[in-house]
N, C-alpha and C positions, 0 to 999 in steps of 0.2 A: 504494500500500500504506500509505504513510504519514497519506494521508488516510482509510481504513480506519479504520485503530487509533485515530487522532484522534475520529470518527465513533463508533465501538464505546465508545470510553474515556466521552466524554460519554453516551452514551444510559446506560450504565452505571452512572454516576453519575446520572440521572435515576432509574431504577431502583431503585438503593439509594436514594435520600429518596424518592421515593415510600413504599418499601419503609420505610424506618424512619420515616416520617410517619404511615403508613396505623396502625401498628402500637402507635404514640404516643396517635393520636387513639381508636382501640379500649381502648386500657388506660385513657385518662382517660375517657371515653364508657361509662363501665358499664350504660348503660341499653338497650346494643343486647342483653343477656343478658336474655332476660322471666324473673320471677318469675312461676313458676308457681305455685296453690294448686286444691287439688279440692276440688269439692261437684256436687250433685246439687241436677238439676231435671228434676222432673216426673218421678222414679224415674233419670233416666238421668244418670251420671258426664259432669263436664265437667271439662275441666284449662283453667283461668283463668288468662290474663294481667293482673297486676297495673299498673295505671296509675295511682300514686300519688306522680309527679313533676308539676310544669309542664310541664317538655320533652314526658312520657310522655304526660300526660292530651292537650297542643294534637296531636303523632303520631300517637297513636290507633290508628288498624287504616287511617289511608291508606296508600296508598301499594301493598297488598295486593292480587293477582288471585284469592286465595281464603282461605278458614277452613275448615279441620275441622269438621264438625259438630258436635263433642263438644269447640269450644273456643269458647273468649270472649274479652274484656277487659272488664275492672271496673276503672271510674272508682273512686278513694275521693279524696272532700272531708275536710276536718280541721272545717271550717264549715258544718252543712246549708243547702242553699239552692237555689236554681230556676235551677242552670246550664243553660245552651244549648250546643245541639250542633248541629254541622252537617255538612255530607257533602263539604265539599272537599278531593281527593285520593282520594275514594273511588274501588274498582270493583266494590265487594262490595256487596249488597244486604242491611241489618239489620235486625233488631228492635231498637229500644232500652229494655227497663227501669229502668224509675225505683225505686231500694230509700230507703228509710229504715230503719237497722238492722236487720234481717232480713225486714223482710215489702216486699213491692211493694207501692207506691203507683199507680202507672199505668207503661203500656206504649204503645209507637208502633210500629205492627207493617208491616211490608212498606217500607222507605223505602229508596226506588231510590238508586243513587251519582248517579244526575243531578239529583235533586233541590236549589233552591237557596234550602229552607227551611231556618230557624232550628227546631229544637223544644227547649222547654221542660219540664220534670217540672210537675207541676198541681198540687205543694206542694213546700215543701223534701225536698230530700233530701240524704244521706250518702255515695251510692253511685249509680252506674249501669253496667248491663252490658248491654254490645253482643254479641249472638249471631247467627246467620244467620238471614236473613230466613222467614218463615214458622216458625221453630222453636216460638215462645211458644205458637202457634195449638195445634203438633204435638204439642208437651210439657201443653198444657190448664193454661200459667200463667195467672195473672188477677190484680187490684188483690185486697189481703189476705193472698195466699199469701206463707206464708212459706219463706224460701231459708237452705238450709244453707251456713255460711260460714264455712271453717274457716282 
């Protein structure tokens, strides 16, 4: 019995630091909370997650075994410039647009999670948002159009 309670006492104590550790790391970790913002493409509402940290922007959408149709992540740069993306940690299959201030510059459409290419924007840019694969085609985005970004 006595090595019961000894037993219990510890795990216990695992437990609560676990418990007051986990809860630690979450209140200093603000970035597990998305910032959401809405706009529309292609007529149809999307609610965007904002990734407009280091941490945010290198995370990304890995790690993910799905997305909403009517959701994203938008990269924002402070610098326009010809960031590279890649698909390590993916399992979600995306579109990636390239924005410079409101209008799209180019698009890479259909890019598998297995992929173990680099892609580029084909000028600077400000912004990039990641949607589900096939959607840009769905939606009839294209290089010019411009994206409401509120």
């Amino acid at each position: 019995m006595t090595k019961f309670i000894k037993n219990f006492g510890i795990g216990l104590a695992l437990f609560l630091t676990f418990l007051v550790l986990g809860g630690l790391y979450n209140f200093l970790d603000k970035e597990q909370q998305p910032i959401l913002k809405e706009t529309r493409l292609g007529g149809q509402l999307f609610s965007i997650e904002i990734a407009d940290t280091p941490a945010k922007r290198i995370r990304g959408l890995s790690g993910r075994s799905s997305l909403p149709e009517n959701r994203g992540m938008l990269f924002i740069f402070e610098i326009p410039g010809q960031y590279g993306f890649w698909m390590k940690g993916m399992f979600i299959p995306i579109d990636i647009i390239w924005i410079r201030g409101n209008r799209i510059i180019g698009l890479e459409k259909n890019i598998l999670p297995s992929s173990n290419l680099n892609y580029y924007s084909p000028e600077p840019v400000d912004k990039v948002l990641e949607i589900n694969a096939g959607l840009s085609d769905k939606l009839g985005l294209k290089a010019g159009d411009e994206i409401e970004l509120k």
